[in-house]
N, CA, C and O atoms as CSV, one atom per row, in Angstrom:
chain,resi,resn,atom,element,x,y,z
A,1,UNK,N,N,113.978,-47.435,73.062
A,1,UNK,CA,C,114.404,-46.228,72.391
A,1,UNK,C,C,114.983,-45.253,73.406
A,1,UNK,O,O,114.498,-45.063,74.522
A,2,UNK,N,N,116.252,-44.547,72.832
A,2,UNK,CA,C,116.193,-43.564,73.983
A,2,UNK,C,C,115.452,-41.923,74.106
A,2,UNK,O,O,114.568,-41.519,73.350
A,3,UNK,N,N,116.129,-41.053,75.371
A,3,UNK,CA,C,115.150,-40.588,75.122
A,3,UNK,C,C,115.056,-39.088,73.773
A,3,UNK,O,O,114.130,-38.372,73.393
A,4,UNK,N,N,116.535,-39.180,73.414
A,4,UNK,CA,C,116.709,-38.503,72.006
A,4,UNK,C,C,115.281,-38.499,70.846
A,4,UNK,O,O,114.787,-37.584,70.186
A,5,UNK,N,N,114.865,-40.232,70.999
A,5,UNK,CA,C,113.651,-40.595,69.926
A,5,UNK,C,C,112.489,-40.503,70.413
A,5,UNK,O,O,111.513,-40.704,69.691
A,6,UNK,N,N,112.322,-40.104,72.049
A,6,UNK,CA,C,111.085,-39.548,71.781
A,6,UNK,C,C,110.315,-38.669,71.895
A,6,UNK,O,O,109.086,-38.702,71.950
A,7,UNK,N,N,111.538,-37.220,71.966
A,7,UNK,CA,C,110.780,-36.366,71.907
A,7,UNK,C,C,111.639,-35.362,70.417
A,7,UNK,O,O,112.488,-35.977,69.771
A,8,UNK,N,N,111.440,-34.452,70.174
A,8,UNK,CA,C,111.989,-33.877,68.985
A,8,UNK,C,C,113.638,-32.807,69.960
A,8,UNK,O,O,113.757,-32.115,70.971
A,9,UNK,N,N,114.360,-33.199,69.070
A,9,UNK,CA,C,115.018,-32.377,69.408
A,9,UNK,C,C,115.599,-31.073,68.845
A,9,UNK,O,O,116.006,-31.287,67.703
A,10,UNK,N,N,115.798,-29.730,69.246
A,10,UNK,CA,C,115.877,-28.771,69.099
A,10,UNK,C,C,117.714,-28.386,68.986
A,10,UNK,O,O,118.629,-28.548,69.793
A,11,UNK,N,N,117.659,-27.726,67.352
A,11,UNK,CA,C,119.170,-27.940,67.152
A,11,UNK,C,C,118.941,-26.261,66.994
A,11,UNK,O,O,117.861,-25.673,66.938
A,12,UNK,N,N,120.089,-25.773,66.947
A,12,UNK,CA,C,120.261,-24.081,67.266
A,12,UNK,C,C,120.348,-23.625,65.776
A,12,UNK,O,O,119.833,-22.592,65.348
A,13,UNK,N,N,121.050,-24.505,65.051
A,13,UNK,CA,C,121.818,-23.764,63.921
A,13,UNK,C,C,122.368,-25.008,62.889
A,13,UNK,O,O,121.960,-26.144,63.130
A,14,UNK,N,N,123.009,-24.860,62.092
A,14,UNK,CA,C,123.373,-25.720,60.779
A,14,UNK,C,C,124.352,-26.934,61.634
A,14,UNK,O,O,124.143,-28.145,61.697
A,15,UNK,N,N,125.562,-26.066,62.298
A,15,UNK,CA,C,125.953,-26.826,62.921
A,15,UNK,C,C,125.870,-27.809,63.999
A,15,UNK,O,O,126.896,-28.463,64.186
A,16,UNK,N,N,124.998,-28.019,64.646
A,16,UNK,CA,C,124.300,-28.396,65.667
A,16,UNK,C,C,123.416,-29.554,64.636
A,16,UNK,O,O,123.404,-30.749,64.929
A,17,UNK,N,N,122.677,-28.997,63.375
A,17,UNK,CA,C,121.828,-30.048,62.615
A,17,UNK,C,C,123.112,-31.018,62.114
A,17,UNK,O,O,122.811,-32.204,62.249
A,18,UNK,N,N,124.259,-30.850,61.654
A,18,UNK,CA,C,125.408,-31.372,60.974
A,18,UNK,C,C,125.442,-32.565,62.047
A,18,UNK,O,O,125.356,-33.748,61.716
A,19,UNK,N,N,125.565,-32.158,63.257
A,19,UNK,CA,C,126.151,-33.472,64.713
A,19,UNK,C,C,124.599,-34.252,65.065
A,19,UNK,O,O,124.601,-35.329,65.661
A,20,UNK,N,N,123.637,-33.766,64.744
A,20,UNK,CA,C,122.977,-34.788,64.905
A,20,UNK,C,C,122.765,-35.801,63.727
A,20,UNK,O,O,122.620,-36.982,64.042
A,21,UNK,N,N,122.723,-35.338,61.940
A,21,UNK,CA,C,122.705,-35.965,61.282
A,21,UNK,C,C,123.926,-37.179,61.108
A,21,UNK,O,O,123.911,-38.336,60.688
A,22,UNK,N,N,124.934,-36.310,61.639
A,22,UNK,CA,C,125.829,-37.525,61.841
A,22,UNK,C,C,126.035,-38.465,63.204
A,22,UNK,O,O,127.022,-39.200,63.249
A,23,UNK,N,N,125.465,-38.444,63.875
A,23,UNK,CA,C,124.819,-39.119,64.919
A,23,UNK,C,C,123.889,-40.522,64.540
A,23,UNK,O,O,124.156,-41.696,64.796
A,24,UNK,N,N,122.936,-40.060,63.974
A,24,UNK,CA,C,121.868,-41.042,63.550
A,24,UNK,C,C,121.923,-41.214,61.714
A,24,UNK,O,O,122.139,-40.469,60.758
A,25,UNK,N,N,121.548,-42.833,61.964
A,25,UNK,CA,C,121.369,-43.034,60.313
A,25,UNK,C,C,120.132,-42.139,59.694
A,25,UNK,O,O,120.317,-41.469,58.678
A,26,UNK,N,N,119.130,-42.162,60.225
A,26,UNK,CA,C,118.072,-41.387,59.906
A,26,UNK,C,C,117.908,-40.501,60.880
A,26,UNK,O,O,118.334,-40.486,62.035
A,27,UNK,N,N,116.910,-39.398,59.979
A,27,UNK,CA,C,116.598,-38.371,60.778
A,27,UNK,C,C,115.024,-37.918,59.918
A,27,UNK,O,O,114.504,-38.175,58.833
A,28,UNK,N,N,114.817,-37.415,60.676
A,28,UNK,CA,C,113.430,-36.456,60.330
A,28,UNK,C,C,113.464,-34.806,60.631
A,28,UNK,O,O,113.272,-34.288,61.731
A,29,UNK,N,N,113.684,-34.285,59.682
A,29,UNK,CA,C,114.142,-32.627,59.914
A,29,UNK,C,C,113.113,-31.765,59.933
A,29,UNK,O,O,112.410,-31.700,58.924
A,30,UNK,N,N,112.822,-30.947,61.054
A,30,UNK,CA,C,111.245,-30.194,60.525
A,30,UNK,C,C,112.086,-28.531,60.966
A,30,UNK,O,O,112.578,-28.091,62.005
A,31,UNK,N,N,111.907,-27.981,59.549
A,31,UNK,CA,C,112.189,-26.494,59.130
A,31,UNK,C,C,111.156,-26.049,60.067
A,31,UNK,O,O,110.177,-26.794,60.024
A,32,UNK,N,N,111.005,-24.724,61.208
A,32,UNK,CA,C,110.311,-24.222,61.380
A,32,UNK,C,C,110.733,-22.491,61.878
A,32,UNK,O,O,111.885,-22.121,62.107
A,33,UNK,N,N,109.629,-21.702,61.954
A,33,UNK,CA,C,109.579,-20.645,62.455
A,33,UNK,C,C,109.109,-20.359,63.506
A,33,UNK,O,O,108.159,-21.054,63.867
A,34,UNK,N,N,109.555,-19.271,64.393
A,34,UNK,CA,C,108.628,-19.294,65.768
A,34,UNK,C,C,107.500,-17.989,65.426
A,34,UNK,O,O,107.720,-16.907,64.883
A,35,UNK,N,N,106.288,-18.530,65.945
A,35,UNK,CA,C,105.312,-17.885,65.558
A,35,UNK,C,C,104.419,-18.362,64.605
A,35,UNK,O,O,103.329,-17.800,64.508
A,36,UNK,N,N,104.779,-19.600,63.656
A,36,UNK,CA,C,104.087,-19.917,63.120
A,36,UNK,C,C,103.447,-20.870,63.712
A,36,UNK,O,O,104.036,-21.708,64.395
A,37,UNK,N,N,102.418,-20.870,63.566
A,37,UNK,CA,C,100.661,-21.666,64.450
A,37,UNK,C,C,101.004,-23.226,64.106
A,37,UNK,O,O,101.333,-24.086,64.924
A,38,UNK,N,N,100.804,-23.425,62.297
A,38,UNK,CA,C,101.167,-24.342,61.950
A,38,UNK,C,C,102.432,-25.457,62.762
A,38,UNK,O,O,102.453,-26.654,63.047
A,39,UNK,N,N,103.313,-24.393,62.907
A,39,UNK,CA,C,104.576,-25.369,63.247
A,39,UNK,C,C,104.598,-25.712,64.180
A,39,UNK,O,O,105.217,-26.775,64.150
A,40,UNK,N,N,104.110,-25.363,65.707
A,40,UNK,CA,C,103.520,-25.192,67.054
A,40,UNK,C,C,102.631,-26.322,66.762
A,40,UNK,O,O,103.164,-27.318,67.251
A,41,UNK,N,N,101.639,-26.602,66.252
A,41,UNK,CA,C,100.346,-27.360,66.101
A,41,UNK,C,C,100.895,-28.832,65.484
A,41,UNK,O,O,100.248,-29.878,65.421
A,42,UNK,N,N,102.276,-28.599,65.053
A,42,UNK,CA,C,102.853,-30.312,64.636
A,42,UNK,C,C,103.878,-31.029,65.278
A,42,UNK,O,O,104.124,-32.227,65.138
A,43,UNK,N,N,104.718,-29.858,66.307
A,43,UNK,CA,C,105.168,-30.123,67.352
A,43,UNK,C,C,104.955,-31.526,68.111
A,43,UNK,O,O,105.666,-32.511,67.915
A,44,UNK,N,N,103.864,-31.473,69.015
A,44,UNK,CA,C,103.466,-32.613,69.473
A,44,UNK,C,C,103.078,-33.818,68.243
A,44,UNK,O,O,103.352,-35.002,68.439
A,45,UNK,N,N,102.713,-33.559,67.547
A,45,UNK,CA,C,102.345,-34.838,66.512
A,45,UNK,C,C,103.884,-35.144,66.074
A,45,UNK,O,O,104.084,-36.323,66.369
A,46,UNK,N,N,104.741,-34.731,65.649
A,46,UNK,CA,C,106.362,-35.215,65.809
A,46,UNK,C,C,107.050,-35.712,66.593
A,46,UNK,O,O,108.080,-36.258,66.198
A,47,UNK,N,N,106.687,-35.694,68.118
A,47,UNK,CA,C,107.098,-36.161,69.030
A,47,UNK,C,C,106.414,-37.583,69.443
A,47,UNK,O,O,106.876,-38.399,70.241
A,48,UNK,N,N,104.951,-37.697,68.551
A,48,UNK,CA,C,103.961,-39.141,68.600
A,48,UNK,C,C,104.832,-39.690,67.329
A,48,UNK,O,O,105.178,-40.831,67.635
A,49,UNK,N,N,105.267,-39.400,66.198
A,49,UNK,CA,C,105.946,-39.888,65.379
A,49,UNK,C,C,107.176,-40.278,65.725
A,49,UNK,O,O,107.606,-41.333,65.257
A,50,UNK,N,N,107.746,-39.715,66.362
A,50,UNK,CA,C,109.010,-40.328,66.777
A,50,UNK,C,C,109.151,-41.488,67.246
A,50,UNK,O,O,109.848,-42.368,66.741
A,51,UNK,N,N,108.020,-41.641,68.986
A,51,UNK,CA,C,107.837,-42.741,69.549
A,51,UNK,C,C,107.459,-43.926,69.016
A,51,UNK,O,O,107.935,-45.009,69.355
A,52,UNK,N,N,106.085,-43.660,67.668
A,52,UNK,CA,C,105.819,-45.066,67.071
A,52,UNK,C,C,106.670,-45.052,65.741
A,52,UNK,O,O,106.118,-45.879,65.016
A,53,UNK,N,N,107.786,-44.492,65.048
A,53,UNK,CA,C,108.507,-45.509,64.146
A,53,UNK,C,C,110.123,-45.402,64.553
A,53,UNK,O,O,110.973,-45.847,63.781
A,54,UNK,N,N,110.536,-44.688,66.009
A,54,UNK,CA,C,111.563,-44.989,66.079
A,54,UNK,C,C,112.694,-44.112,65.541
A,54,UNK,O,O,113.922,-44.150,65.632
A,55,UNK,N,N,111.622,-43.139,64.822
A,55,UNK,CA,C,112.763,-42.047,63.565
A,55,UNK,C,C,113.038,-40.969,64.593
A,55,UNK,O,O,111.967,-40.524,65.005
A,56,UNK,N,N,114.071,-40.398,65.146
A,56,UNK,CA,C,114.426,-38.919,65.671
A,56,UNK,C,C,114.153,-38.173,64.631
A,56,UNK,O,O,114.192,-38.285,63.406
A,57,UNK,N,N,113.803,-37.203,65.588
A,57,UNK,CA,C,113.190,-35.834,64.864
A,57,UNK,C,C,114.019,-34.491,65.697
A,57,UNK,O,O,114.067,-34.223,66.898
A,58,UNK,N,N,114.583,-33.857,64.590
A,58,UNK,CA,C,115.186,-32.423,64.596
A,58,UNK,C,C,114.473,-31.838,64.523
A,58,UNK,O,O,113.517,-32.166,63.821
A,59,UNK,N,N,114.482,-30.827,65.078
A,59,UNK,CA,C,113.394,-29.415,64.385
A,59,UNK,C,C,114.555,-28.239,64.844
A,59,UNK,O,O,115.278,-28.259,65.840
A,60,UNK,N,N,114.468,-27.156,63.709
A,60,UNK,CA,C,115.476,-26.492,63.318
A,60,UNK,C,C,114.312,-24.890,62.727
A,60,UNK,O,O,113.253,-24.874,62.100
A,61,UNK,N,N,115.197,-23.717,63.326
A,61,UNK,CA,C,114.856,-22.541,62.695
A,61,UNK,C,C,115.754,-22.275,61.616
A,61,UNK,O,O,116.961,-22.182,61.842
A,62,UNK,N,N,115.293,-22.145,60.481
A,62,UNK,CA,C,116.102,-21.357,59.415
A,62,UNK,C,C,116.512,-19.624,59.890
A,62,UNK,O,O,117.298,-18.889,59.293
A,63,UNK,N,N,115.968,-19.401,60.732
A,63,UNK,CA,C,115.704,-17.919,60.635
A,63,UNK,C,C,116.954,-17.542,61.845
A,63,UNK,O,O,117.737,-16.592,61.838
A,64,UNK,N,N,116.860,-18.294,62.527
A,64,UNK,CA,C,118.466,-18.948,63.194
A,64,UNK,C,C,119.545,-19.183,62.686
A,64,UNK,O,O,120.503,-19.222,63.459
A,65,UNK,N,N,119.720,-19.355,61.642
A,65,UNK,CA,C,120.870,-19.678,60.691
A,65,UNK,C,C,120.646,-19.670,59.498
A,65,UNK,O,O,120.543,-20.808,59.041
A,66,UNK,N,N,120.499,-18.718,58.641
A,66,UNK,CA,C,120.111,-18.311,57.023
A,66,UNK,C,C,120.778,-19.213,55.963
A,66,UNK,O,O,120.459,-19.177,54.774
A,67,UNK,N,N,121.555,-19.878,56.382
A,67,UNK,CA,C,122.699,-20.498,55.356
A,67,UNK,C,C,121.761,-21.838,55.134
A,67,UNK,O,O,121.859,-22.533,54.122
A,68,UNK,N,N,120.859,-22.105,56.184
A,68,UNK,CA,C,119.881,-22.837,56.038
A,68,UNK,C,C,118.860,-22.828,54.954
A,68,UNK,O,O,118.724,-23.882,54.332
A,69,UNK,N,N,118.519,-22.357,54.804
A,69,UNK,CA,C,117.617,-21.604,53.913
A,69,UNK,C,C,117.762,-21.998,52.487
A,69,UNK,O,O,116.871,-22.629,51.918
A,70,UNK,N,N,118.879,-21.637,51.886
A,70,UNK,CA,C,119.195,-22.304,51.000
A,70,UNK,C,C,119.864,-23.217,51.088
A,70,UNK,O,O,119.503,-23.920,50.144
A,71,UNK,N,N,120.802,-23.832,51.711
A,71,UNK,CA,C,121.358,-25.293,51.958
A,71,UNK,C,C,120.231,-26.285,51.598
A,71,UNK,O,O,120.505,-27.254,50.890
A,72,UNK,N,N,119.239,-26.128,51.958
A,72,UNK,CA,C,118.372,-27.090,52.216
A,72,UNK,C,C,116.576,-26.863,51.591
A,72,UNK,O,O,115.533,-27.509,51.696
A,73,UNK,N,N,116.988,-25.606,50.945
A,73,UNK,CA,C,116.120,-25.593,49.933
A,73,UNK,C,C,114.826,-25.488,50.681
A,73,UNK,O,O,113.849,-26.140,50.313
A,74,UNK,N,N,114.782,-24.611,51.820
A,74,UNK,CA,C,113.138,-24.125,52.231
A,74,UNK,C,C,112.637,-23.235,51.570
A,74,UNK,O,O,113.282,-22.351,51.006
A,75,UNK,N,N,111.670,-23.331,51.559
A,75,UNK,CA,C,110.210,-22.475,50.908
A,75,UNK,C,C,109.984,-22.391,51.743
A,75,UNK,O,O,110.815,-21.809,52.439
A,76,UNK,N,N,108.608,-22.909,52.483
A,76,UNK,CA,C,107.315,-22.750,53.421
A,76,UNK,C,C,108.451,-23.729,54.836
A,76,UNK,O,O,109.467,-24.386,55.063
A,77,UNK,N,N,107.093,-23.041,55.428
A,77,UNK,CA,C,107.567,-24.081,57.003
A,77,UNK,C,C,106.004,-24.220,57.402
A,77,UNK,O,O,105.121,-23.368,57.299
A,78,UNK,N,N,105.929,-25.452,57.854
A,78,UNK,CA,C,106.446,-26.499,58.284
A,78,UNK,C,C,107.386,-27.111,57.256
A,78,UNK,O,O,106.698,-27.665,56.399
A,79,UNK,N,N,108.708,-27.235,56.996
A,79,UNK,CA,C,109.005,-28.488,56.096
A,79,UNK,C,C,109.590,-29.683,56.751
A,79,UNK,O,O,110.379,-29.606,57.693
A,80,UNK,N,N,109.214,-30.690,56.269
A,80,UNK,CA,C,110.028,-32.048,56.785
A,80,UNK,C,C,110.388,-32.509,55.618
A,80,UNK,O,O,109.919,-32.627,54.485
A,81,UNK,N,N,111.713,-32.825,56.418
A,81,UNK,CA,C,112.762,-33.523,55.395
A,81,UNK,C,C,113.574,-34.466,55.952
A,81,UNK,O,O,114.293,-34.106,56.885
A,82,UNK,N,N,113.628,-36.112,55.407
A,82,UNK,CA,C,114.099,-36.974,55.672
A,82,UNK,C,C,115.000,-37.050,55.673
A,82,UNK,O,O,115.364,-36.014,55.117
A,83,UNK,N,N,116.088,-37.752,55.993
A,83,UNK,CA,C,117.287,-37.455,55.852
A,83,UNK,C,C,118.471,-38.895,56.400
A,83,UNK,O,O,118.917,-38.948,57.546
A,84,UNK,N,N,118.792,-39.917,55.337
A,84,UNK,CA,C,119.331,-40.727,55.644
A,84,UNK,C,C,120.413,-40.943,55.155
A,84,UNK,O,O,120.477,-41.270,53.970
A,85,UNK,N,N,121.637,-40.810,55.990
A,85,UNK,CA,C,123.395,-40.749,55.625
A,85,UNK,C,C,124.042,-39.705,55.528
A,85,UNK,O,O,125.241,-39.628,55.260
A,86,UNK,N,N,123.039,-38.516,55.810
A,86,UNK,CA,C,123.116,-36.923,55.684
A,86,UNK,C,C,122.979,-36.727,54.583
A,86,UNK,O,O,123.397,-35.640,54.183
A,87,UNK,N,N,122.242,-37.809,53.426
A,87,UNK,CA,C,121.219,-36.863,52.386
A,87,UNK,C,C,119.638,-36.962,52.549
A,87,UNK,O,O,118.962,-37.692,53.274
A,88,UNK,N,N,119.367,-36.223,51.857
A,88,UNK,CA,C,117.994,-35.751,51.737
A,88,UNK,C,C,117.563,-36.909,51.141
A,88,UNK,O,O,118.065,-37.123,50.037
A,89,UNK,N,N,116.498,-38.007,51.698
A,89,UNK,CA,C,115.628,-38.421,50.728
A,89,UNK,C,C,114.396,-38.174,50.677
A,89,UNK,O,O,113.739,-38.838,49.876
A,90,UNK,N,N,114.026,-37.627,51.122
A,90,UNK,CA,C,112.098,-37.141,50.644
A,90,UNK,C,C,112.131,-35.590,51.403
A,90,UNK,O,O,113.037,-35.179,52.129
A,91,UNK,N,N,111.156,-35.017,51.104
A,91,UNK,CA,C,110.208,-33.873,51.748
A,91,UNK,C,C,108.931,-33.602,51.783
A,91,UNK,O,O,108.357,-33.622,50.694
A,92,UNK,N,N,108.386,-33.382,52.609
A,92,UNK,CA,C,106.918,-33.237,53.116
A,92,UNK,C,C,106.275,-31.529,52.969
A,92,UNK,O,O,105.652,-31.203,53.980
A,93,UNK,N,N,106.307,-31.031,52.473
A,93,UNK,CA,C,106.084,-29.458,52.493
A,93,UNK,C,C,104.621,-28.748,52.198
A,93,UNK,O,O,104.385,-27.716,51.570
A,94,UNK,N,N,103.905,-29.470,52.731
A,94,UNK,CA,C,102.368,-29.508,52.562
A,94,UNK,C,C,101.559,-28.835,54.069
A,94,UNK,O,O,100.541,-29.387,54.486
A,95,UNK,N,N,102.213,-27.474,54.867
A,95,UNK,CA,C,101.620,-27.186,55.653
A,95,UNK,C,C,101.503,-28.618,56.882
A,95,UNK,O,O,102.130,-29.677,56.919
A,96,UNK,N,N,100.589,-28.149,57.644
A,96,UNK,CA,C,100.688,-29.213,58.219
A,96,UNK,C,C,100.191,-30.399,58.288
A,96,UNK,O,O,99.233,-30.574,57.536
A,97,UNK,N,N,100.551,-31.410,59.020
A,97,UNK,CA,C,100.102,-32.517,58.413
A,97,UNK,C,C,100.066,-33.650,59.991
A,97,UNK,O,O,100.761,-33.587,61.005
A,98,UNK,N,N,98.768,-34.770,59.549
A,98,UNK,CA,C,98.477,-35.351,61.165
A,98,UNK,C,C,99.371,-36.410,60.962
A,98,UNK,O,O,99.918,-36.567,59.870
A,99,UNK,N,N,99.625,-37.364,62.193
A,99,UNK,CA,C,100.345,-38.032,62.736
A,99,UNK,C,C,100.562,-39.884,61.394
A,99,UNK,O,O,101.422,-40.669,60.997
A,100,UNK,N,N,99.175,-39.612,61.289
A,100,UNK,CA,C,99.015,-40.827,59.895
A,100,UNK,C,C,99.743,-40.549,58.733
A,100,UNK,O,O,100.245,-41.410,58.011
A,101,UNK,N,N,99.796,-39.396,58.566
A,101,UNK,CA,C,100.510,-38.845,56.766
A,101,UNK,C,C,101.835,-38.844,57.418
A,101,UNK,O,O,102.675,-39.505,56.808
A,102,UNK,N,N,102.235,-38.272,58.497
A,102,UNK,CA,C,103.921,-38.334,58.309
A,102,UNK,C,C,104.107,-39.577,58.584
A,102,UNK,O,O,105.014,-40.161,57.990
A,103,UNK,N,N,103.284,-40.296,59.566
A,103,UNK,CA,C,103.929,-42.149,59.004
A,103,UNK,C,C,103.641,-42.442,58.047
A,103,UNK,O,O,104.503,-43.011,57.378
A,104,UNK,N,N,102.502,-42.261,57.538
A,104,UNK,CA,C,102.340,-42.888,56.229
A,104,UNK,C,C,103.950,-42.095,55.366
A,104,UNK,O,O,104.610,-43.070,55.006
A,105,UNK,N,N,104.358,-41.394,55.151
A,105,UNK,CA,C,105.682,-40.817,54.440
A,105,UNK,C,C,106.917,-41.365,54.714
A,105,UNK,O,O,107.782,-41.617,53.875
A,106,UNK,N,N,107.000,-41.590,56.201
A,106,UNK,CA,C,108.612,-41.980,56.737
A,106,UNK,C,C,107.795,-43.822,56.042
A,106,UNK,O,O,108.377,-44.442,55.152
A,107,UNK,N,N,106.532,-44.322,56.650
A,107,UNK,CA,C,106.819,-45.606,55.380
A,107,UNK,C,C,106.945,-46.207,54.007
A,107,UNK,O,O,107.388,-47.312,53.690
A,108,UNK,N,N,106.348,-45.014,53.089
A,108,UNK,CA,C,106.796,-45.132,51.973
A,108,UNK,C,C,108.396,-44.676,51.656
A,108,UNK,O,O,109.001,-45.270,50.763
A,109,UNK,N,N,108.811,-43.997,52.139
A,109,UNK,CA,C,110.210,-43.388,51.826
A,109,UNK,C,C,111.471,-44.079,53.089
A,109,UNK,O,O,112.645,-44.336,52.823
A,110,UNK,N,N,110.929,-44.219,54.181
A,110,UNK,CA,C,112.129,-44.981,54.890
A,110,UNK,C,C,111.790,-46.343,55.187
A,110,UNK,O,O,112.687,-46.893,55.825
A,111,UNK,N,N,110.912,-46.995,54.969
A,111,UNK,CA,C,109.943,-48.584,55.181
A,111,UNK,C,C,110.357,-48.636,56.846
A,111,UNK,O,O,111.222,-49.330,57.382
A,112,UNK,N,N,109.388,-47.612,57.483
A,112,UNK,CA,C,109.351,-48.060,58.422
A,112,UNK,C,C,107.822,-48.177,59.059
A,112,UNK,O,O,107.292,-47.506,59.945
A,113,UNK,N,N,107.319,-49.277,58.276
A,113,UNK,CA,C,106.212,-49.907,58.425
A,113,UNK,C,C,106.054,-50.785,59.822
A,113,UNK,O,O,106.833,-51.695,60.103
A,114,UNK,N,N,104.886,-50.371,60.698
A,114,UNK,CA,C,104.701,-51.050,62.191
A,114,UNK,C,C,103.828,-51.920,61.577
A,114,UNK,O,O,104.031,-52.313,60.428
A,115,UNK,N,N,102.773,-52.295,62.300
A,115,UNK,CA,C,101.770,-53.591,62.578
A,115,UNK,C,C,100.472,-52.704,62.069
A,115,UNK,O,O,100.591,-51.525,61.736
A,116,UNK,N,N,99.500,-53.261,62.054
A,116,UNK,CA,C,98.213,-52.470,61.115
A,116,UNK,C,C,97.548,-52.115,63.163
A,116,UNK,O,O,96.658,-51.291,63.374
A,117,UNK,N,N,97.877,-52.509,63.731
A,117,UNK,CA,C,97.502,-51.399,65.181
A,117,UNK,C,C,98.067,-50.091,65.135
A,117,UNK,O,O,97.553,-49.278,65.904
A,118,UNK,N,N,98.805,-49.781,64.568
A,118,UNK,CA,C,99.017,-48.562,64.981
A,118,UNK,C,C,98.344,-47.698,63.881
A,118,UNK,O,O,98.360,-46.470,63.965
């Protein structure tokens, strides 16, 4: 993997999210705010997700670019939102969440199912 997938990468603004979605077939988008505890506290567990299924992960301020906001239909943050071909297929918007539930999510919604070790 390179090293794009294993750590999260930090896009500035809509445009910046636009070149990475079109970059990669998939993506993993996490809406966040600075200051929020929550979003800080899933940080590192996104960056363990990345490494074991392989999915890059964006993480993006709405509050950085408002057009965001509604483009993409945030409420709350933390949100994750999948994102394969540059559409949306799932969202996660349940506060935060440990390293098992967002794989368990990217494998029901992107089948990216590992080995029962991990």
């Amino acid at each position: 993997m390179t090293e794009q997938t294993q750590k999260p990468l930090r896009v500035a603004d809509g445009g910046e999210l636009e070149d990475v979605l079109a970059t990669h077939d998939r993506v993993l988008v996490e809406f966040y705010t600075r200051g929020c505890t929550m979003c800080q506290a899933i940080e590192p567990v996104l960056g363990n997700v990345a490494r074991e299924t392989g999915v890059p992960v964006a993480m993006v301020n709405p509050g950085d670019d408002v057009s965001l906001v509604e483009e993409w239909n945030v409420r709350s943050v933390p949100t994750l939102v999948l994102v394969e071909n540059s559409e949306e297929v799932a969202r996660l918007a349940e506060g935060f969440q440990g390293g098992a539930a967002i794989e368990a999510f990217l494998d029901e919604h992107a089948g990216t199912e590992r080995s029962a070790s991990a």
